[in-house]
C-alpha positions as a printed Julia matrix, in Angstrom:
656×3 Matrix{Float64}:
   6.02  -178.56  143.93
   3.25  -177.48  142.1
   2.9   -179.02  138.41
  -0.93  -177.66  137.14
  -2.97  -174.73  138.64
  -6.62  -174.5   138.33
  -8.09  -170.89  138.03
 -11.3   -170.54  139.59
 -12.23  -167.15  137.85
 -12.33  -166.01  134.41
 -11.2   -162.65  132.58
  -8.13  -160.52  133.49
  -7.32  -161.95  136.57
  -7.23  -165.32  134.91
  -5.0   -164.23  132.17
  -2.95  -162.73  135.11
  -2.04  -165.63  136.38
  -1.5   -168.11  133.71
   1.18  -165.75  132.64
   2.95  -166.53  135.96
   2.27  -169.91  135.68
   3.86  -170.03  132.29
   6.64  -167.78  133.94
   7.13  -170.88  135.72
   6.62  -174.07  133.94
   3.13  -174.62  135.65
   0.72  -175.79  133.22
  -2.73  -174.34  133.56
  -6.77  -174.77  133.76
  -9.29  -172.72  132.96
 -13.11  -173.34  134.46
 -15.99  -171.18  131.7
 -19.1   -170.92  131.79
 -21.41  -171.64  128.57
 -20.97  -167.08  127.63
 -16.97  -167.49  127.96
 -16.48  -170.46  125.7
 -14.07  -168.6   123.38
 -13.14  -165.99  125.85
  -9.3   -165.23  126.01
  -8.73  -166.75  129.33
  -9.79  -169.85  127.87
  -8.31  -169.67  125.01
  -4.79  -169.26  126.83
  -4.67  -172.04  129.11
  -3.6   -175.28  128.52
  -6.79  -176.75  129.03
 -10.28  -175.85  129.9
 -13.33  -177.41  131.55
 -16.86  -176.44  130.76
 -19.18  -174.93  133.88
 -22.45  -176.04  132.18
 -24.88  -172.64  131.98
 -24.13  -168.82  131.83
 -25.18  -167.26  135.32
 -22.44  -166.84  138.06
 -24.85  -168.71  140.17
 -24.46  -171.69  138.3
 -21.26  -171.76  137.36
 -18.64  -169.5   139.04
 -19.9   -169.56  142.17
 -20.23  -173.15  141.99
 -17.37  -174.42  144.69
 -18.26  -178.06  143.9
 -18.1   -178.04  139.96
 -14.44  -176.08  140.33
 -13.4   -178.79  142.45
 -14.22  -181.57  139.71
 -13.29  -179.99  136.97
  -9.27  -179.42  138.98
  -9.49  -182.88  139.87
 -11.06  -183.94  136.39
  -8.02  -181.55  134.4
  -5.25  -183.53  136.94
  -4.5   -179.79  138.75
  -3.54  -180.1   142.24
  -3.47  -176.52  142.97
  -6.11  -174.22  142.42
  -5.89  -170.11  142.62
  -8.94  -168.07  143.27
  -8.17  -164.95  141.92
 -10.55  -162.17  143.34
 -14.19  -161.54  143.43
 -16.07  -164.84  143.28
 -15.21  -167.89  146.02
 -12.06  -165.92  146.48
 -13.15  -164.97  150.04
 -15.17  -168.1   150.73
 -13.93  -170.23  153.45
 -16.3   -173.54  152.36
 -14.34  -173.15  149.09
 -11.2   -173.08  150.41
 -11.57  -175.7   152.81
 -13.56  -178.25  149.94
 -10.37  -177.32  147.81
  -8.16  -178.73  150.63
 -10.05  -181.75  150.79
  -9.81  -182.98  147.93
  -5.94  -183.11  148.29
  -5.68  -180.27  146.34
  -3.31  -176.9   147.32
  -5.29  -173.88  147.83
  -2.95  -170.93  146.9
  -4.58  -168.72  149.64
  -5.03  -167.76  153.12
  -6.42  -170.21  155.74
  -9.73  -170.79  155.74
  -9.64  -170.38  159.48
  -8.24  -166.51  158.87
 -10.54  -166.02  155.92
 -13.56  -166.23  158.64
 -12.11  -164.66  161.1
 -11.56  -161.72  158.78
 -15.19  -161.88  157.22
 -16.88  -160.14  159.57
 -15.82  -156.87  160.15
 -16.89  -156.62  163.66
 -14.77  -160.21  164.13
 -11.84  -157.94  161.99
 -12.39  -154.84  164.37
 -12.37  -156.63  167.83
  -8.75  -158.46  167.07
  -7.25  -155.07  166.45
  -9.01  -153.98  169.7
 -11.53  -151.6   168.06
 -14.84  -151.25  169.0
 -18.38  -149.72  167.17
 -20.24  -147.43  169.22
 -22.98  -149.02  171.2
 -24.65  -145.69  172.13
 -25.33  -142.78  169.84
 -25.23  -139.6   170.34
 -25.74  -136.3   168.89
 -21.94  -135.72  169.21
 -21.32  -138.63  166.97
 -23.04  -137.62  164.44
 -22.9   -138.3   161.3
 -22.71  -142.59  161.77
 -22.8   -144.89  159.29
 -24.2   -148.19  160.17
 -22.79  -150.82  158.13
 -23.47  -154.79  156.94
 -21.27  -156.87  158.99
 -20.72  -159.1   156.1
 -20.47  -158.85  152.14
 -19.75  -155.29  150.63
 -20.35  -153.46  147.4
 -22.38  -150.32  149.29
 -25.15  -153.42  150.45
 -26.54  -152.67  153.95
 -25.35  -149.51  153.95
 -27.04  -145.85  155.57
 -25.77  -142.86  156.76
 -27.5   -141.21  159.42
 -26.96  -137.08  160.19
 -30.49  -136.99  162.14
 -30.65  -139.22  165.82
 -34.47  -139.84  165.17
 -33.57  -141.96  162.02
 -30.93  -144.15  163.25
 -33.64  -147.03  164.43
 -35.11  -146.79  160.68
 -31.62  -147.51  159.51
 -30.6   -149.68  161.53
 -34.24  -151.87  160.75
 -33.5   -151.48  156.31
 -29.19  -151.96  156.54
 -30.18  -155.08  158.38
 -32.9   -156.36  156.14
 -31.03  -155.51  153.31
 -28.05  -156.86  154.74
 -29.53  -160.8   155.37
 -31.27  -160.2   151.71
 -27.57  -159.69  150.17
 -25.71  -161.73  152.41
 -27.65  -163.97  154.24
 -26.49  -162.36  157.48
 -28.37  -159.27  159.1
 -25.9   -158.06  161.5
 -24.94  -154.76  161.25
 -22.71  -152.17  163.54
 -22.7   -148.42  163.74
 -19.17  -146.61  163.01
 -18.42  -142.61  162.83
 -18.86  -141.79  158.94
 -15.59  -139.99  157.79
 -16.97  -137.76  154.62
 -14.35  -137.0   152.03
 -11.66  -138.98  153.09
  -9.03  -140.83  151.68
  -8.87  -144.53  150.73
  -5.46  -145.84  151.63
  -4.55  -149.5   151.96
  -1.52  -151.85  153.11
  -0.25  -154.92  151.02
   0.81  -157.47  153.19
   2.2   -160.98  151.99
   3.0   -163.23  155.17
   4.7   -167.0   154.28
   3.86  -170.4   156.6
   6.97  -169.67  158.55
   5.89  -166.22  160.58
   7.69  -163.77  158.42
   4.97  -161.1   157.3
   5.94  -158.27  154.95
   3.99  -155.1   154.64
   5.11  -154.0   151.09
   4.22  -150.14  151.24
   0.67  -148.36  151.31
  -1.72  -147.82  148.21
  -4.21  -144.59  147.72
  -7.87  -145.93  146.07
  -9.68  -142.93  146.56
 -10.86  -142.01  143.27
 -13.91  -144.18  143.14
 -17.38  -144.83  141.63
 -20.28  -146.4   143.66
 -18.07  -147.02  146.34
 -15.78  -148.92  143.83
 -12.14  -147.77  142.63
 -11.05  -146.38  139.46
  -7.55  -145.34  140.07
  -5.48  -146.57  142.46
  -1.36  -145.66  143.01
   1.32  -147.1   145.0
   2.92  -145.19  147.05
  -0.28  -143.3   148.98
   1.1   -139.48  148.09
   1.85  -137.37  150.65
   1.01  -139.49  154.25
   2.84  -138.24  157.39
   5.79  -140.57  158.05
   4.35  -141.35  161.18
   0.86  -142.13  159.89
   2.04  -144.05  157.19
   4.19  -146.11  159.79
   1.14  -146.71  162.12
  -0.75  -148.49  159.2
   1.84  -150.2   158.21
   1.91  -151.94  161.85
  -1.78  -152.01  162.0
  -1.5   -154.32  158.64
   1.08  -156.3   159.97
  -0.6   -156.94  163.48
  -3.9   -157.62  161.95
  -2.23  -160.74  159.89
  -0.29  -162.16  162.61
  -3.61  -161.93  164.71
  -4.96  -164.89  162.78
  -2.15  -166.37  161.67
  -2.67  -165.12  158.15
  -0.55  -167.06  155.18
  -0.38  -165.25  151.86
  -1.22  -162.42  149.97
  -4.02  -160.1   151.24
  -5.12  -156.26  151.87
  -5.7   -154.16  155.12
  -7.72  -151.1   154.31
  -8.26  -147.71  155.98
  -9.76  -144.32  155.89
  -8.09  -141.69  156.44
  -8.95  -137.85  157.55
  -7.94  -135.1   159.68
  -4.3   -137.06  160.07
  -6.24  -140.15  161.51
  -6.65  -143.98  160.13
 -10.01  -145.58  160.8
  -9.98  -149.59  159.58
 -12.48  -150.61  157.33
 -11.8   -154.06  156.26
  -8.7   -156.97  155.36
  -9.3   -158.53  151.96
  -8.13  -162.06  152.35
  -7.17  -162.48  148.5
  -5.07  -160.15  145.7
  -6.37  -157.18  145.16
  -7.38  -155.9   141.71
  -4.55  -152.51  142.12
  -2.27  -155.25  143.04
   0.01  -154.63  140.26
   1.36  -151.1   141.1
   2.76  -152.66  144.02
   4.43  -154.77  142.04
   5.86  -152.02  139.99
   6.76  -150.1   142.41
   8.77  -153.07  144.33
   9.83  -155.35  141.85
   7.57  -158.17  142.5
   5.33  -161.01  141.21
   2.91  -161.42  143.95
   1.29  -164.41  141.97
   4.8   -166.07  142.08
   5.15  -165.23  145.67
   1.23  -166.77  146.62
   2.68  -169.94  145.01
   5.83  -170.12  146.74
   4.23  -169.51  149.77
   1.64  -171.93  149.38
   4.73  -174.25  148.23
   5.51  -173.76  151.83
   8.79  -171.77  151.19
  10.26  -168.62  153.12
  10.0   -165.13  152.27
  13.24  -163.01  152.87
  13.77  -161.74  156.02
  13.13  -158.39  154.7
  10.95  -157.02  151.43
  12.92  -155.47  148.52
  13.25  -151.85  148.52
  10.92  -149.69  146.7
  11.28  -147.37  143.59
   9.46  -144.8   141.57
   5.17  -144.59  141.59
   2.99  -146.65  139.79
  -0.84  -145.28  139.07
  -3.37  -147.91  137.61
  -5.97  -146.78  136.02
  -9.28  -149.26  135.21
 -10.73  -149.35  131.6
 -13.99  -150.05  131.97
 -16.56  -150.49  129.03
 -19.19  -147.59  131.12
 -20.99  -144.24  130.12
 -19.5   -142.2   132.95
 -22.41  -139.21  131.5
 -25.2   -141.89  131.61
 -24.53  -142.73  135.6
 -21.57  -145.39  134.6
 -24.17  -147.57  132.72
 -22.11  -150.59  131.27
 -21.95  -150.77  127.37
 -21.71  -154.18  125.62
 -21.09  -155.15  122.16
 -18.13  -156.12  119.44
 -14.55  -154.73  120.0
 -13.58  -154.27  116.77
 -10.2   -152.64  117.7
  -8.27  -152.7   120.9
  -5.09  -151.53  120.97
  -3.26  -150.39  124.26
   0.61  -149.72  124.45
   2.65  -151.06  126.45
   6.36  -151.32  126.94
   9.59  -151.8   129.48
  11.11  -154.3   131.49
   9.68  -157.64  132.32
   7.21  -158.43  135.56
   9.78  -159.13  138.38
  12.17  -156.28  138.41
  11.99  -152.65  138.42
  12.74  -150.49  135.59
  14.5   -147.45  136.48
  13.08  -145.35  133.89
   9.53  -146.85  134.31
   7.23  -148.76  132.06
   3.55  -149.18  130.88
   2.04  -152.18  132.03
  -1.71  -153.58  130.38
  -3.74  -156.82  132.09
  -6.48  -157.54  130.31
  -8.92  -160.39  129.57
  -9.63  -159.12  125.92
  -8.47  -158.72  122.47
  -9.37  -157.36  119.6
 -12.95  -159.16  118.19
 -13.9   -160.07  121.23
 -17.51  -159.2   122.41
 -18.6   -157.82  125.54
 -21.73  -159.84  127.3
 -24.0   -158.9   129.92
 -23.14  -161.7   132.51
 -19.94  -160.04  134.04
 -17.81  -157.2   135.29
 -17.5   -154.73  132.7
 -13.86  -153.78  133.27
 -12.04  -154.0   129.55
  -8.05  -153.93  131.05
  -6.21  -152.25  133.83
  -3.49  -149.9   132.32
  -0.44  -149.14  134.85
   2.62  -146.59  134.74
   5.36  -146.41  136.54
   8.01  -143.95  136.67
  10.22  -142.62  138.88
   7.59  -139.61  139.79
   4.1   -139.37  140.33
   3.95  -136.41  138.39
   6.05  -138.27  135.41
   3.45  -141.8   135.91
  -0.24  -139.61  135.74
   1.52  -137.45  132.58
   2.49  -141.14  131.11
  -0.6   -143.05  131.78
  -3.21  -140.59  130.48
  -0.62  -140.51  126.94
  -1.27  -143.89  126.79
  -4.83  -144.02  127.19
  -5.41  -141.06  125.38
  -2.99  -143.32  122.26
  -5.3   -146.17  122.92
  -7.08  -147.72  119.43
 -10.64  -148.31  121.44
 -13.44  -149.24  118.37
 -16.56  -150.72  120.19
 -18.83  -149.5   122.77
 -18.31  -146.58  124.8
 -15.61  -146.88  127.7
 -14.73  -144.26  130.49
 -11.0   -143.41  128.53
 -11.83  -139.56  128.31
 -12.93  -139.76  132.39
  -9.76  -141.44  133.48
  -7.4   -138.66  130.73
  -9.43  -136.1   132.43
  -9.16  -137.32  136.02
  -5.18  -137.95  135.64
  -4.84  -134.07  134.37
  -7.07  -132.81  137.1
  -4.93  -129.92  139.04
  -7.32  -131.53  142.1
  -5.12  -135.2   141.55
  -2.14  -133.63  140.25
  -2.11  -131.44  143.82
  -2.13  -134.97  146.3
  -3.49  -132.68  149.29
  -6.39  -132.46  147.77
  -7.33  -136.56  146.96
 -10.26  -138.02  148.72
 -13.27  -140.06  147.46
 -15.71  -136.55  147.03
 -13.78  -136.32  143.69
 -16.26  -136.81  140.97
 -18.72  -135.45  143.51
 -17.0   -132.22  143.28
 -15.78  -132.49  139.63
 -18.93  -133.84  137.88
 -17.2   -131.77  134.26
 -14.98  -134.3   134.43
 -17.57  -137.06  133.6
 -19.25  -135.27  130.91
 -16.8   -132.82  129.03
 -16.5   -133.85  125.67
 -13.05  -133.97  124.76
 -11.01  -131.56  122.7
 -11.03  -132.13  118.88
 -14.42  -133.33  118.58
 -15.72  -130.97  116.12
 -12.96  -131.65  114.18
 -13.41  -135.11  114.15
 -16.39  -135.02  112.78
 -15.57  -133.17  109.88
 -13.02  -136.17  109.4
 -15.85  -138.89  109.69
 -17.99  -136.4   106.96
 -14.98  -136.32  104.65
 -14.08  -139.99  104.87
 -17.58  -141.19  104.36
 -18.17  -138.7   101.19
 -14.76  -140.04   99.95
 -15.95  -143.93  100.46
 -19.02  -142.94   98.38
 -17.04  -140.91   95.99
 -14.78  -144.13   95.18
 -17.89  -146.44   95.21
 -19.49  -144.99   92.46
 -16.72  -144.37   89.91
 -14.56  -141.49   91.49
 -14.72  -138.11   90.96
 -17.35  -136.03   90.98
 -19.67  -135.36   87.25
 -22.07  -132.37   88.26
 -20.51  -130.43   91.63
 -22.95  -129.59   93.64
 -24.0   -126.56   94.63
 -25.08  -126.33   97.77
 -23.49  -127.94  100.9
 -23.44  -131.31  101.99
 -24.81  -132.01  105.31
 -23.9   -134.35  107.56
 -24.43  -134.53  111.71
 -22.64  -136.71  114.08
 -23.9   -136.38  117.95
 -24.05  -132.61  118.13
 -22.06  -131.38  115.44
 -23.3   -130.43  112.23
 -20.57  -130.77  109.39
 -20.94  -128.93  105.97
 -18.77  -129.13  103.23
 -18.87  -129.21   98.95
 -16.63  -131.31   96.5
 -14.13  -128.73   94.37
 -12.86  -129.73   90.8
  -9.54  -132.08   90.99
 -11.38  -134.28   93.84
 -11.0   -132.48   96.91
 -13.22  -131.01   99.53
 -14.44  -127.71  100.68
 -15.43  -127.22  104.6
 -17.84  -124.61  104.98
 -18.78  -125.73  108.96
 -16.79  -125.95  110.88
 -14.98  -122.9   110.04
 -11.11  -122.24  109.69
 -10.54  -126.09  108.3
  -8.58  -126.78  105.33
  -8.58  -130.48  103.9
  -5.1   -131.53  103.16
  -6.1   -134.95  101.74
  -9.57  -137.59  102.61
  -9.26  -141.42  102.14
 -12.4   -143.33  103.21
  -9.95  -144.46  106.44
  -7.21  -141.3   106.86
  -8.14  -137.67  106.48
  -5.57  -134.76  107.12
  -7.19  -131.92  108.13
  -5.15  -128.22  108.63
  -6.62  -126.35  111.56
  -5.17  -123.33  112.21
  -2.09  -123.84  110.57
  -1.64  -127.58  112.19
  -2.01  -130.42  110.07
  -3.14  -133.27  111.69
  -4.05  -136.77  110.1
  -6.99  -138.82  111.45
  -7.45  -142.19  111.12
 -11.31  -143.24  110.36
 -13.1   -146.34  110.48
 -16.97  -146.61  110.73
 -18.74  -149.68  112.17
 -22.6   -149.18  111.28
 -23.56  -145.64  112.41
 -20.9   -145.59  114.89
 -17.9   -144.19  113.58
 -14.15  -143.83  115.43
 -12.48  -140.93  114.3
  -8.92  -140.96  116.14
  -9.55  -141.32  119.67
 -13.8   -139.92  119.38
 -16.46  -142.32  119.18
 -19.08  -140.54  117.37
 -23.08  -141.56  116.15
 -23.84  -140.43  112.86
 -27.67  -138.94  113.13
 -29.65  -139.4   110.07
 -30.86  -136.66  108.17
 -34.52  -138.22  107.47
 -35.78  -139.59  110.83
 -37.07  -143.15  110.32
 -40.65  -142.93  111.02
 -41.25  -146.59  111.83
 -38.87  -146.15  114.49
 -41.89  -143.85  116.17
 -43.24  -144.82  119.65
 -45.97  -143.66  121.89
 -45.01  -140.39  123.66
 -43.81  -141.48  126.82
 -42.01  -144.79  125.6
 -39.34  -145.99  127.49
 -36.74  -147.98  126.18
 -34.46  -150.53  127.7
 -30.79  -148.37  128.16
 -28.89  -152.13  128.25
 -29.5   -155.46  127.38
 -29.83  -157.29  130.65
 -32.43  -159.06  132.87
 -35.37  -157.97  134.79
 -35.13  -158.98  138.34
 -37.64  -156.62  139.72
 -40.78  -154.24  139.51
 -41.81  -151.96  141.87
 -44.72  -152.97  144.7
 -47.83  -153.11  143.46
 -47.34  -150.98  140.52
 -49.74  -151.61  137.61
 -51.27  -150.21  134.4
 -53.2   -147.27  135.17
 -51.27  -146.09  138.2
 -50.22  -142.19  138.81
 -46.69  -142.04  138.8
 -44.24  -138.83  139.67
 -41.11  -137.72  137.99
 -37.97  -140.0   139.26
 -40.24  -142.76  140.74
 -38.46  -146.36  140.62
 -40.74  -148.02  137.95
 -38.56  -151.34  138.08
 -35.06  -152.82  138.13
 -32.83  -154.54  135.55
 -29.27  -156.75  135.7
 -26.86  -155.72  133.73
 -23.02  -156.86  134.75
 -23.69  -158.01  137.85
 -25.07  -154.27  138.63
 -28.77  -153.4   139.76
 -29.77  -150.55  137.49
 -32.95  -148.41  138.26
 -34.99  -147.35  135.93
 -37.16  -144.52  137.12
 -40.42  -142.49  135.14
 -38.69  -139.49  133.05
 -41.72  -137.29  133.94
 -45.07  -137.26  136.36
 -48.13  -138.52  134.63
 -49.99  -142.25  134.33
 -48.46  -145.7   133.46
 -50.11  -146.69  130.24
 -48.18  -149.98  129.68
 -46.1   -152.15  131.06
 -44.25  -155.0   129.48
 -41.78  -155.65  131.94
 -41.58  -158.75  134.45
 -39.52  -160.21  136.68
 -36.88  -162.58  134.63
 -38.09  -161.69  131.21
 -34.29  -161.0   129.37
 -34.18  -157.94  127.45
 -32.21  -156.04  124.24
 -31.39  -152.9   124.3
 -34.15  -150.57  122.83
 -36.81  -153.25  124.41
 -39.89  -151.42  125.24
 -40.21  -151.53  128.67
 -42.96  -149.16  129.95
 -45.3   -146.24  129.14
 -45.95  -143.08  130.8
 -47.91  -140.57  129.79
 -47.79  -136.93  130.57
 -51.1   -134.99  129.66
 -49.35  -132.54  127.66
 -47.26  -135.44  125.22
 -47.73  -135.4   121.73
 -49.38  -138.3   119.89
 -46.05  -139.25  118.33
 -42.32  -138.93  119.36
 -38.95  -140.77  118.55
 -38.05  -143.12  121.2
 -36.36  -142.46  124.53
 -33.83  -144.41  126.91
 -35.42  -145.08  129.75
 -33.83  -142.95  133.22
 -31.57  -145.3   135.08
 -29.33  -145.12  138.08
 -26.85  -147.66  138.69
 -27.28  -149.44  142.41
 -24.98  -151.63  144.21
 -23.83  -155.26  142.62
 -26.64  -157.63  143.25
 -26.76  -159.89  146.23
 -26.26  -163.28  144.5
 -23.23  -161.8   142.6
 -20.59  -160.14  144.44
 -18.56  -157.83  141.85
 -15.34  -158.9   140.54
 -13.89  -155.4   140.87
 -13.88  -154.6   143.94
């Protein structure tokens, strides 16, 4: 048996499985790179070895370092977790040996489900080899890797040899493989997936379906076990298909076969030959550890003849540290605060009235780099409805204590208390296609809230300078957080007059609690201000000065790094002087193992530019000029436009 696991990843999933290990009396390793030194996964394991540098590429991704450092620590298991050399059969078999367990699949069944053409053939389906106008539209597809990389949809026959010729290169620039294969393209339909677990002995389990089809650049954000509202016969069908596709290479271990679905028909995309990120609301929902079950399988024990039976729904949702308004760009920066409920029974059997569940790789203090997935925790419900799991998820988000950089809570409150996901006829990945409100509402109460962070500010001055007020003023006090301009005058006694908003009495202000009566509701708000950023209950809001700084002036036409990250590219030839239009790709920077694009915010001529290829940036850095004739000579500064692209070829995302 098993005595000390090795985790070859870092963050959540880390964290995730030391607290089986401990569960168990396994003592555990953590591997970090020279960012995650003091990072919580490290700081929970029983021991830790140093990956010398900061770049996945050097350290992560580094099969032959993770191997010494488990042999160096004594482990003689090692886990993979997901993302990373979870997938990678060289890893896997360098991890065998050296005499140590790998608490995985075969490497031998890892291959053979690496390729999805390989995948497709052994369940006996094939890509079309001739195209025509019937099947359109086709998506041809990268054989290997994933993330939305060698990927194009064609609706128009003439342009399917152009896409074929750019999927391919782009393909064998991300993955070192250009072989690509042309499917039908299913628009608008759902993401469902099967959960199989299969032991050394040929007993496979297929523990229920899962529906991912809320998503982001082709990456989930909510995910829920059971997949609402699947025929019984359909849901049966991929629950074979999973089951065949693991005995077909004599899978061992936990893994994921994943479909599209539309029109009443599956279509097979792809088996995941590690544990999924959603992984947990299948264990909700059944009962399970599935990290206790990898390592009794890799122990070389049974499974049960038969799975346990399931209960209730579980719905994850992922907490990522993202501007859903600014095209998901990641934020980074100091959590001052983070505070998620949770609550109910413990992992390994079902509660029958259902339970919050929080993995995370943070805590509060912690910062938020640059170098890796920007996912903060994944928060999971489970009830004994769907309805009764969306309604107690988005409470708990909505309850959360999040001080730091901006994070997608209000998307994921507003996507749970959609009517479009409430109604589960309605789910496919066109959601925030069709919804885009739901990325850029701003949430209820925010006026309000500002009139909190005015009042708790005026009374930190108040008490900073004596207390009390000498000579009222007469005229309002003015003060403006994002949009919302907040007026209000002190009144004899020590209390405060709202002019603006109107209908808002103050009950009582404390530089960190103000009650505020609205209507007739009294409502208390807890404050606290970190620089200009101030957290007023659950609103993050900017205070604007009421001077503008003019030494924070740039040229018209400045544009300023949105992130701090790395340039990796610049566009083809481009250079100081050229004519550039409105949305042109000016050059490319990595943030979180994300490509973002920055593009020119209007047509005119590139004046400056200071950006080059590996030059590390802050956000605000000046990265380019482009003047429009009719700019003024002087302007504050602007974020430069970006678009998020696929994760970058070197670094596959973690969350996948």
């Amino acid at each position: 048996m098993m005595s000390t696991v090795l985790v070859a990843n870092r963050g959540e999933i880390a964290c995730r499985v030391f607290r089986t290990c401990r569960d168990l009396g396994i003592s555990t390793v953590a591997v970090h790179s020279d960012a995650d030194a003091d990072a919580l996964h490290v700081r929970e394991a029983d021991a830790a070895v140093r990956l010398p540098g900061a770049a996945p590429s050097d350290t992560y991704l580094r099969g032959d370092l993770v191997v010494k450092a488990a042999l160096a620590a004594g482990a003689d298991a090692v886990h993979p977790g997901y993302g990373f050399l979870s997938e990678n059969a060289g890893f896997a078999r360098a991890v065998i040996d050296a005499g140590l367990v790998w608490i995985g699949p075969p490497p031998e069944a890892i291959e053979a489900m690496a390729s999805k053409t390989r995948a497709k053939e052994l369940l006996g389906i094939a890509p079309l080899s001739e195209v025509t106008e019937a099947d359109l539209p086709v998506l041809v597809k990268a054989a290997a890797g994933g993330g939305g990389r060698g990927m194009r949809i064609v609706r128009e026959l003439g342009d399917l040899d152009s896409a074929l010729r750019a999927a391919s290169a782009e393909a064998q620039s991300a993955f070192g493989d250009g072989e690509v294969f042309v499917e039908p393209y299913v628009e608008n339909g759902r993401h469902v997936e099967v959960q199989i677990l299969a032991d050394a002995h040929g007993g496979v389990w297929a523990l229920g379906t899962r529906d991912c089809s809320l998503q982001r650049r082709h990456q989930k954000v909510v995910e829920e076990c059971p997949a609402p509202g699947l025929p019984a016969a359909l849901e049966a069908s991929l629950l074979e298909s999973a089951v065949r596709a693991a005995k077909a290479v004599g899978y061992v271990g936990a893994g994921t076969v994943e479909f599209l679905v539309a029109d009443g028909r599956a279509h097979f995309l792809e088996m995941n030959t590690r544990l999924q990120v959603e992984h947990p609301v299948t264990e909700e929902v059944y009962g399970v550890d599935l990290v206790a079950l990898q390592i009794a399988v890799a122990e070389g024990r049974a499974l049960p003849p038969e799975p346990p039976v399931p209960y209730g729904h579980a719905i994850e949702a992922r907490l990522y540290a993202e501007d859903p308004a600014r095209d998901w760009a990641p934020q980074t920066g100091v959590l001052h605060r983070f505070d998620l409920p949770q609550e109910g029974a413990p992992r390994g059997g079902v509660s029958r009235e259902g339970r919050l569940r929080v993995d995370t790789g943070y805590v509060s203090g912690d910062t938020i780099g640059v170098r890796y997935d920007p996912m903060l925790a994944k928060v999971v419900a489970h009830a004994p409805t769907r309805a009764e799991a969306a309604r107690k998820l988005a409470h708990a988000l909505e309850r959360a204590v999040l001080h730091g950089p901006v994070t997608n809570r209000d998307l994921l409150v507003a996507s749970l208390r959609h009517p479009e996901f409430l109604d589960a006829d309605l789910l496919d990945t066109g959601f925030y296609g069709r919804n885009p409100d739901v990325l850029t509402r701003p949430r209820d109460g925010e006026a309000y809230a500002a009139v909190a962070a005015a009042l708790a500010d005026a009374a930190g001055n108040t008490g900073r300078f004596g207390g009390g007020w000498r000579n009222l003023p007469s005229q309002d006090q003015i003060k403006t957080y994002g949009e919302h301009e907040v007026r209000y005058r002190p009144t004899r006694g020590g209390g405060y007059e709202v002019t603006a908003p109107a209908g808002v009495r103050v009950v009582s202000a404390a530089p960190d609690r103000v009650r505020l009566d609205v209507g007739g509701v009294v409502r208390d708000v807890e404050v606290a201000r970190y620089g200009d950023t101030v957290h007023a209950g659950p609103h993050r809001l900017t205070a604007r000065p009421r001077f503008p700084d003019p030494t924070t002036a740039r040229e018209p036409g400045s544009l300023l790094a949105p992130m701090p990250g790395t340039v990796v590219r610049v566009a083809d030839g481009l250079a100081v002087g050229d004519r550039v239009a409105a949305g042109q790709p000016l050059l490319w920077l990595e943030a979180m193992k994300m490509e973002h694009r920055v593009t020119a915010p209007a047509s005119g001529r590139l004046t400056a530019l200071h950006a080059t290829p590996g030059r590390q940036v802050e956000v605000g850095a000046l990265l380019a000029v482009v003047q429009a004739p009719e700019q003024a000579s002087v302007q504050p500064p602007a974020q430069a436009p970006v678009q998020t692209d696929a994760p970058t070829a070197a670094q596959e995302d973690q969350t996948v």
